[in-house]
Residue frames as qw, qx, qy, qz and C-alpha x, y, z in Angstrom:
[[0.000, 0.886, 0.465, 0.000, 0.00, 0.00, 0.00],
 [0.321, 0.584, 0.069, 0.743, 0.81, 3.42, -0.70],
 [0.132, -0.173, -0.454, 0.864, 0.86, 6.15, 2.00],
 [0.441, 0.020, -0.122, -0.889, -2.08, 7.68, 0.01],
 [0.524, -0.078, -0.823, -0.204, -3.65, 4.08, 0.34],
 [0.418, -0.202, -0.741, 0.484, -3.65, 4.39, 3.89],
 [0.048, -0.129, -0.096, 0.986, -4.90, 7.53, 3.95],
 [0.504, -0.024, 0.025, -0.863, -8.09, 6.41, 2.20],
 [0.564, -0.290, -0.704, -0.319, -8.77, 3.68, 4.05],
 [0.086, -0.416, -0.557, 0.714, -8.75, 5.37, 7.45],
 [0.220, 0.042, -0.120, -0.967, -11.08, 8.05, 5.36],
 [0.457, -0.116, -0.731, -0.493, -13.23, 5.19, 4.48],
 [0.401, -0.194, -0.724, 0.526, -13.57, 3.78, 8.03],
 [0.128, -0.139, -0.216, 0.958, -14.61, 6.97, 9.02],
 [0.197, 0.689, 0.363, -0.595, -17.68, 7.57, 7.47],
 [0.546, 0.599, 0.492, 0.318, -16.08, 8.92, 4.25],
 [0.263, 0.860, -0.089, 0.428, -14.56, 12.02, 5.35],
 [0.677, -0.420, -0.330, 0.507, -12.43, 13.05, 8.36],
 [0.207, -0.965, 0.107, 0.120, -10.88, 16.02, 10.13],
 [0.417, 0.623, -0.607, 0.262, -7.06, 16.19, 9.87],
 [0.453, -0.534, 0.375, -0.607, -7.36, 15.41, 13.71],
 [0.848, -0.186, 0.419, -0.267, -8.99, 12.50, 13.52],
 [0.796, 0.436, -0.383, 0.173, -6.65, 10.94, 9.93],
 [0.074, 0.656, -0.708, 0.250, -3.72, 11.83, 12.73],
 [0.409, -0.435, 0.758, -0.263, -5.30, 8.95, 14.68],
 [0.846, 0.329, 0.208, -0.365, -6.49, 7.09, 12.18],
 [0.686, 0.652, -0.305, -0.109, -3.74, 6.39, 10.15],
 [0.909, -0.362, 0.188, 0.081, -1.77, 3.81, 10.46],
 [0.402, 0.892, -0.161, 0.132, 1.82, 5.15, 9.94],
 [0.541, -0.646, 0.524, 0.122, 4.36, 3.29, 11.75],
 [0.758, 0.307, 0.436, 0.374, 5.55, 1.54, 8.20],
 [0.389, 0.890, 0.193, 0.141, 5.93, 5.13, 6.72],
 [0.925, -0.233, -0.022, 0.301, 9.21, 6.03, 7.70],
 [0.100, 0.699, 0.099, 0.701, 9.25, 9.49, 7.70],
 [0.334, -0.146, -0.529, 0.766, 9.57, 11.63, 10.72],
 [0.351, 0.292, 0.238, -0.857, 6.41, 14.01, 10.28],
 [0.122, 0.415, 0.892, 0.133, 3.70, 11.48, 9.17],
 [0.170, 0.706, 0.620, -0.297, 1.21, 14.14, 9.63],
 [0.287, 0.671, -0.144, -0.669, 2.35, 16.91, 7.35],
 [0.101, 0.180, -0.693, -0.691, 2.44, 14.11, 4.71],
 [0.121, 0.277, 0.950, 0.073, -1.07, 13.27, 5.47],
 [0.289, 0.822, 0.212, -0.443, -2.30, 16.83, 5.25],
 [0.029, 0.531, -0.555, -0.639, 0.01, 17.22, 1.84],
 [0.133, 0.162, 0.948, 0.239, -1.64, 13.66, 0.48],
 [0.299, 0.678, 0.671, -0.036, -5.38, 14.98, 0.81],
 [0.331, 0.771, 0.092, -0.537, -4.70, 18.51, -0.29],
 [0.175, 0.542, -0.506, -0.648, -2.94, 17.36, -3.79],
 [0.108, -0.031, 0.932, 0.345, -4.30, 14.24, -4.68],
 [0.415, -0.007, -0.212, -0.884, -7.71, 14.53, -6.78],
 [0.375, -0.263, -0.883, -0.100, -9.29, 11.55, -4.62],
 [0.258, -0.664, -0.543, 0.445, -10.12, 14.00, -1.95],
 [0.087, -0.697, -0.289, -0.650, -12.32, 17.36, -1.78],
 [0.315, 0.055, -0.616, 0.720, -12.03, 19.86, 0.70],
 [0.245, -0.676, -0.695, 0.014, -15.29, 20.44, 3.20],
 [0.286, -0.940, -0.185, -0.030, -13.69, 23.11, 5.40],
 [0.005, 0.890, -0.299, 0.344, -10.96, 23.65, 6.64],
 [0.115, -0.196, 0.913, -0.338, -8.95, 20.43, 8.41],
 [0.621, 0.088, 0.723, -0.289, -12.06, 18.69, 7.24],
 [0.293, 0.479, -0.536, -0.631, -11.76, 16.74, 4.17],
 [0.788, 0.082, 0.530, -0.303, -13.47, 13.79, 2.35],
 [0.317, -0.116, 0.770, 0.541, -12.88, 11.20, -0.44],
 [0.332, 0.192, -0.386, -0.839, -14.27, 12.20, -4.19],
 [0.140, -0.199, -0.970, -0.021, -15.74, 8.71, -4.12],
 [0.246, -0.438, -0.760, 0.412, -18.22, 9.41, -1.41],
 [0.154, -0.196, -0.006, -0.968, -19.20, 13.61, -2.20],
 [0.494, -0.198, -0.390, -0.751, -22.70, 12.71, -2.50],
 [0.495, -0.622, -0.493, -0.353, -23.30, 10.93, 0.77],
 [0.465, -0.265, -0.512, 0.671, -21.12, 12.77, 2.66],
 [0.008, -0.227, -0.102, -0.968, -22.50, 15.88, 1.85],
 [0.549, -0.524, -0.317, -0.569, -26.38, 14.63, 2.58],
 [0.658, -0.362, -0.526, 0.400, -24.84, 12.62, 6.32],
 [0.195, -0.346, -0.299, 0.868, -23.61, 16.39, 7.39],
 [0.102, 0.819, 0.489, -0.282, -26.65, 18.39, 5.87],
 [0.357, -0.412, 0.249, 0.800, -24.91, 19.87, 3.30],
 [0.552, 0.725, 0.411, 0.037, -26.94, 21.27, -0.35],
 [0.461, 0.033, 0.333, 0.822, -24.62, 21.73, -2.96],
 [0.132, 0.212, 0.339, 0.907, -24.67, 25.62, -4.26],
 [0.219, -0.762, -0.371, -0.485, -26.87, 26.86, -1.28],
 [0.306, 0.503, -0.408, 0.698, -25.05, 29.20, -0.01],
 [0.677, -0.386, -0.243, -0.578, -27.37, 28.72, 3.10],
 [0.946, -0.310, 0.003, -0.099, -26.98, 25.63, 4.32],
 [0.631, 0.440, -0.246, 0.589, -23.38, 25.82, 3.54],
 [0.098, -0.636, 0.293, -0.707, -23.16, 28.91, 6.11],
 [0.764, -0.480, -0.144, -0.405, -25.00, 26.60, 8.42],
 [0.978, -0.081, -0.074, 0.176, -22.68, 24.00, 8.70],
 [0.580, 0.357, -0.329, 0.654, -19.74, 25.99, 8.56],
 [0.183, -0.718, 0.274, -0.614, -20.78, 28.15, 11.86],
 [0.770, -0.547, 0.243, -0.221, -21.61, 25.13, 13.95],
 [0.915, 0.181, -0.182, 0.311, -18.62, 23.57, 12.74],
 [0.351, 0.461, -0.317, 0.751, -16.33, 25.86, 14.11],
 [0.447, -0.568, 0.260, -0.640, -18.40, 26.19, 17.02],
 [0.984, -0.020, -0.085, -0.158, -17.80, 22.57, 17.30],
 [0.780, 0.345, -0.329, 0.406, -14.26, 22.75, 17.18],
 [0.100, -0.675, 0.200, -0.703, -14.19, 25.52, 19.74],
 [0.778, -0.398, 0.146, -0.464, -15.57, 23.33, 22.01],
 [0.930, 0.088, -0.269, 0.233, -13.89, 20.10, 21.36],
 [0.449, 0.388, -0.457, 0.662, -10.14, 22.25, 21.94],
 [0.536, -0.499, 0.235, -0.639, -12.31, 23.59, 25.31],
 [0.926, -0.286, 0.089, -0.232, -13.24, 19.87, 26.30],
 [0.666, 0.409, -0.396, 0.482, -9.40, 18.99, 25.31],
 [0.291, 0.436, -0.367, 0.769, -8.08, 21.62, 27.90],
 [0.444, -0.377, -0.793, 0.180, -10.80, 20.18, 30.46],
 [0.054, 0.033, 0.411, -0.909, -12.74, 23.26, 30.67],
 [0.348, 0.398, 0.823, -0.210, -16.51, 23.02, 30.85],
 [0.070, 0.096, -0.501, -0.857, -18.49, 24.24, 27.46],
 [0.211, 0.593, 0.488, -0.604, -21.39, 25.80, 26.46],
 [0.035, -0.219, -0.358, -0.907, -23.13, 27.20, 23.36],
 [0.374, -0.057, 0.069, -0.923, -26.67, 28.42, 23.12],
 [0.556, 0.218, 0.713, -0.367, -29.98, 26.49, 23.66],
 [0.682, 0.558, -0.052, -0.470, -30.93, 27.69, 19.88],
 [0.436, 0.675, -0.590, -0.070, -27.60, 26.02, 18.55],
 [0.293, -0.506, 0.811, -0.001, -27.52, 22.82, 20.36],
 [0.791, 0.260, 0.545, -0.097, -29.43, 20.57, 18.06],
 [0.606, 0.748, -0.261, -0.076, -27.21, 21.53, 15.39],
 [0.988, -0.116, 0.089, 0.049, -24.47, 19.59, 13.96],
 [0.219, -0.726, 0.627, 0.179, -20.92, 19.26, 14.67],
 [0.042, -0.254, 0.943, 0.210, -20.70, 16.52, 12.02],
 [0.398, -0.279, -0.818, -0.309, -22.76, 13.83, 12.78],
 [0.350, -0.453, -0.595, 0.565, -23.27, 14.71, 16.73],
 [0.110, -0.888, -0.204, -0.397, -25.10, 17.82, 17.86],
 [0.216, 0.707, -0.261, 0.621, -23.83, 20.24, 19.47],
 [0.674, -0.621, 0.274, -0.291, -25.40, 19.52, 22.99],
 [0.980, -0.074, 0.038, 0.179, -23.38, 15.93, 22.55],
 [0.637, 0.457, -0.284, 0.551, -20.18, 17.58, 22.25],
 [0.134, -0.678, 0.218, -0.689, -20.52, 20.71, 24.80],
 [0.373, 0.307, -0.659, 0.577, -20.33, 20.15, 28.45],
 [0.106, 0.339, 0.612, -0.707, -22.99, 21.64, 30.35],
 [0.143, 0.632, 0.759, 0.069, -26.60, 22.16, 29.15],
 [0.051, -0.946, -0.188, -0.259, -27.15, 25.18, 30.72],
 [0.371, 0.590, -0.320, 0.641, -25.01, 28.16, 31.47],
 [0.594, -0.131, -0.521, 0.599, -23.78, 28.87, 34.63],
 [0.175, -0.950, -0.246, -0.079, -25.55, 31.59, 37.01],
 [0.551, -0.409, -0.245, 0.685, -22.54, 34.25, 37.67],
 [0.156, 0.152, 0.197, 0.956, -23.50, 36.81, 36.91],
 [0.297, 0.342, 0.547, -0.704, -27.16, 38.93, 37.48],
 [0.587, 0.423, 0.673, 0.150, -29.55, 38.21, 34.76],
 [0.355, 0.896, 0.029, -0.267, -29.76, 41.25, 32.48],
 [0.025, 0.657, -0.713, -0.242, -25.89, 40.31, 31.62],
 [0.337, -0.144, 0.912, 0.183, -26.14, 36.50, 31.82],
 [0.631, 0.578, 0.466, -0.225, -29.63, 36.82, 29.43],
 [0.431, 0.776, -0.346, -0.305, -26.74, 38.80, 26.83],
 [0.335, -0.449, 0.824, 0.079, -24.04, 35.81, 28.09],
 [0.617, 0.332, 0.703, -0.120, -26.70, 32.73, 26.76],
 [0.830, 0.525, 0.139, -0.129, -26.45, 34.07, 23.44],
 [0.127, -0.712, 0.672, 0.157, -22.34, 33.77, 22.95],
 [0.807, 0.339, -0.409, -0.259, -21.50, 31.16, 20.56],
 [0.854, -0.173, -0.433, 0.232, -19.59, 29.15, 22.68],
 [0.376, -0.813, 0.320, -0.310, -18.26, 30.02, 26.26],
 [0.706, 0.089, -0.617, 0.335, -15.68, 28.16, 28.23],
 [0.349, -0.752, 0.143, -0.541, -15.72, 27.97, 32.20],
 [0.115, 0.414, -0.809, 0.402, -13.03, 27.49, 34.48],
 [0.448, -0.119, -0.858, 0.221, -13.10, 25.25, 37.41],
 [0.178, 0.259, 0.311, -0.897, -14.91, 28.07, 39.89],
 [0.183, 0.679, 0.656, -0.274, -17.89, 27.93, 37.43],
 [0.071, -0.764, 0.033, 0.640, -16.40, 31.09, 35.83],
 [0.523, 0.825, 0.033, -0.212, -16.47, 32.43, 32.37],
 [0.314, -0.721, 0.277, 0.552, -13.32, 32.67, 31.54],
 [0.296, -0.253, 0.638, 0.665, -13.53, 32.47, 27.60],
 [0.513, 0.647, 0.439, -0.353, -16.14, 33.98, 25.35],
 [0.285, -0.164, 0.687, 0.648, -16.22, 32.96, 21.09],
 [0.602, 0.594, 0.256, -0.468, -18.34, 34.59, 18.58],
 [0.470, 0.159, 0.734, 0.464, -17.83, 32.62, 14.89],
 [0.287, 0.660, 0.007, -0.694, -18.61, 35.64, 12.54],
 [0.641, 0.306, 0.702, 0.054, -19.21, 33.26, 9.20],
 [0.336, 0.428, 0.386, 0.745, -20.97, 35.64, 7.59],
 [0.310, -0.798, -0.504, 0.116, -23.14, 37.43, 10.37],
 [0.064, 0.889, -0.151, 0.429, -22.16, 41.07, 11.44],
 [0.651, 0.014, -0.563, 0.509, -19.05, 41.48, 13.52],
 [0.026, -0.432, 0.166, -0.886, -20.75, 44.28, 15.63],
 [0.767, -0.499, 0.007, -0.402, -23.24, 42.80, 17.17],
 [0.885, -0.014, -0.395, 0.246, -20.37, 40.63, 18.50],
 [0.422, 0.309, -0.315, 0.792, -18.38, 43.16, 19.79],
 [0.429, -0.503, -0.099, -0.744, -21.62, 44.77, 21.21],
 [0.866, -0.316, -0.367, -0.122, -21.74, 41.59, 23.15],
 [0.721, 0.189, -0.329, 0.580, -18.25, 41.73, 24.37],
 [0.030, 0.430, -0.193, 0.881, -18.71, 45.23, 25.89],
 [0.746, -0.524, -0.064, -0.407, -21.56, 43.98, 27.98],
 [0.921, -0.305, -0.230, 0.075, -18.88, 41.23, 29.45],
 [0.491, 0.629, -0.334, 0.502, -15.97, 43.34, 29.51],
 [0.319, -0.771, 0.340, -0.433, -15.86, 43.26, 33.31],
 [0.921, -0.308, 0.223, 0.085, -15.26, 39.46, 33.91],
 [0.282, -0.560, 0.759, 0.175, -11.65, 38.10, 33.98],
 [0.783, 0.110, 0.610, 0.046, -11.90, 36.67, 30.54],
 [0.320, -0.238, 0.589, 0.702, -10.86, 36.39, 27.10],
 [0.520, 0.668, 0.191, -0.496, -12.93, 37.46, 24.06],
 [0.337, -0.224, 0.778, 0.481, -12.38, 36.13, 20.41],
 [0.635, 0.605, -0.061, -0.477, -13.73, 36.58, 16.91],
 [0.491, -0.060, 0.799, 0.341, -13.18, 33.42, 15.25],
 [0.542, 0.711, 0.071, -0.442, -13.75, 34.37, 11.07],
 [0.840, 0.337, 0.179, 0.386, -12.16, 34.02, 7.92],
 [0.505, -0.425, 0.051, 0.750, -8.98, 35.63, 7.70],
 [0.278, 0.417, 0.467, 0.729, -10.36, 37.71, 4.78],
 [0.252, -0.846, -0.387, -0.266, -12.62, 39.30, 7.36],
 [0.575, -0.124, -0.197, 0.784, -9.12, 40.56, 9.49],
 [0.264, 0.140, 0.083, 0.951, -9.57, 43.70, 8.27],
 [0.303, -0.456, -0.423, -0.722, -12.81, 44.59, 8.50],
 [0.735, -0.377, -0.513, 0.232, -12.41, 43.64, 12.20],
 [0.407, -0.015, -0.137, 0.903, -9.32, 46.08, 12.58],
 [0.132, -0.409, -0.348, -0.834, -12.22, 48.61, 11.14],
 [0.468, -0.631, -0.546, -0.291, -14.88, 47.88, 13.73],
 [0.746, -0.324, -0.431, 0.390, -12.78, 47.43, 16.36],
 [0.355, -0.014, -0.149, 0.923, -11.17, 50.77, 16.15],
 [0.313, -0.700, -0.467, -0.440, -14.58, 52.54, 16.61],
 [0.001, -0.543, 0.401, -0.738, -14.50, 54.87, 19.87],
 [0.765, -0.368, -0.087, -0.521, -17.08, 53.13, 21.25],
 [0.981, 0.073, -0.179, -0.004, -14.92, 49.92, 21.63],
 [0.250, 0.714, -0.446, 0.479, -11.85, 51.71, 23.15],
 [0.596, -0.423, 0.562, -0.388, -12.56, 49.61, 26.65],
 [0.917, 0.087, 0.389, 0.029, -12.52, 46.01, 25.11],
 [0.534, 0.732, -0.419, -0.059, -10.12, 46.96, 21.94],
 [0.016, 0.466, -0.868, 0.172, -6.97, 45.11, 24.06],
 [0.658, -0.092, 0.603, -0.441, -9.42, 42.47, 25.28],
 [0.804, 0.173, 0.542, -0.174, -10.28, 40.80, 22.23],
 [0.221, -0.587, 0.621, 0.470, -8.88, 39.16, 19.56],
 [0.746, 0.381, -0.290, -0.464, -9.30, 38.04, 16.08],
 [0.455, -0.306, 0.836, -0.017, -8.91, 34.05, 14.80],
 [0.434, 0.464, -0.542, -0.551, -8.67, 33.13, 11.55],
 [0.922, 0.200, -0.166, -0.287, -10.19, 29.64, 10.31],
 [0.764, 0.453, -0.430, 0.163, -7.13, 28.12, 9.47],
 [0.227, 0.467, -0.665, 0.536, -5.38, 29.07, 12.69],
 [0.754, -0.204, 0.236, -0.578, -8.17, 27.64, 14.65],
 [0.971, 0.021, -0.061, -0.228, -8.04, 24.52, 13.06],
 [0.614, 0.434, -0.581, 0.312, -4.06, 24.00, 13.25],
 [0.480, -0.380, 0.489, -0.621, -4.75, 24.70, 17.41],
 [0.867, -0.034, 0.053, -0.493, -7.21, 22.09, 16.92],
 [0.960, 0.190, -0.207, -0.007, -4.83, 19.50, 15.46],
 [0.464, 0.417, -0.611, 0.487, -1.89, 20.36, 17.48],
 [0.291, -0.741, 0.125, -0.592, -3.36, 20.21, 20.79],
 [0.931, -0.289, -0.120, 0.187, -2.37, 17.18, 21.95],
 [0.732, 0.101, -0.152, 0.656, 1.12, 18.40, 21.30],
 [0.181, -0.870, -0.211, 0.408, 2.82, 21.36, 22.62],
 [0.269, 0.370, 0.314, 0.832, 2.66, 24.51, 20.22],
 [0.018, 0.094, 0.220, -0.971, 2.14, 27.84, 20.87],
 [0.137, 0.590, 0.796, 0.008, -1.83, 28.50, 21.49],
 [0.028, 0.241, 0.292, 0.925, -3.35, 31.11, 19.36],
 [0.561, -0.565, -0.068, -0.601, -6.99, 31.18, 21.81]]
């Protein structure tokens, strides 16, 4: 077998597609005799024209398009349902690197019957319901934060809005309402939207949270994601 052999029959196994994540443990690479198995198993799906790319770090074999696409709820060339899947994906990953770093997670009540794959969201996330710390008028803005992380205390201590395609103000708007807890704040977007961050952000209005929160590009989200077992610098 080829390396690219191996590569899609852990894809098969799977379902028919896979994160990068989950090829790292899937593949069976102790014959390969290379010292970085995983950058040749992210180099194998992005050049070889058996695999198509879903998202970001989630890719699937050409074979299979047509029922992986209908297993994650996907309708080719509507731009829709596309958007769908790509917010709770990332809000899926957000969580996962949260339940990695064994802090408790959270998204919204609207967003937990949506899918992170095959699994809904509530089946990834941690806690049902959020955590009272806070007096309601704040924790009624807290409950709608795409995904929260909370320390061992019960505490906030990491609020992610996934700006897809949605406005990046009403995120920030959100942010300013939490700007008093002892936590972190993050726009997770394409990096094409960077700028148009820089823009919002620098608004007067936003001059108390401006240091507080930080942008996170797709891509650097998802390399977090697949290095976290290991230790590499963490970008959230």
């Amino acid at each position: 077998m080829t390396q690219k052999d191996y590569v899609i029959d852990a894809m098969r196994k799977n379902g028919g597609y896979a994160t990068f994540r989950q090829l790292n443990d899937l593949v069976d690479v102790s014959s390969w005799g290379t010292k970085t198995p995983f950058a040749s198993i992210r180099r194998i799906v992005q050049v070889n024209d058996e695999f198509f790319k879903i998202q970001p770090g989630l890719w699937a074999l050409k074979e299979s398009e047509q029922d992986v696409l209908r297993k994650l709820n996907i309708t080719q060339n509507n731009i829709k349902s596309v958007d769908a899947f790509s917010h709770s994906y990332y809000q899926g990953i957000i969580a996962e690197i949260g339940n990695i770093r064994n802090k408790d997670t959270y998204v919204p009540p609207q967003d937990k019957n949506k899918l992170f794959l095959e699994r809904k969201l509530s089946e990834v996330t941690t806690i049902d319901h959020i955590y009272e710390f806070t007096h309601p008028d704040i924790l009624k803005r807290a409950k709608t934060v795409d995904v929260i992380w909370f320390n061992e205390r019960k505490m906030p201590c990491a609020f992610y809005e996934v700006e897809h395609s949605t406005n990046i103000k009403n995120s920030l708007d959100k942010f300013f309402e939490l700007q008093d807890f002892r936590a972190s704040f993050f726009i997770v977007a394409d990096e094409e939207r960077h700028g148009q961050f820089k823009d919002v952000i620098n608004y007067s209005i936003y001059n108390p949270i401006r240091s507080l929160v930080k942008f996170v590009g797709y891509d650097s989200l998802i390399n977090q994601y697949v290095n976290e077992s290991k230790q590499y610098e963490r970008v959230i």
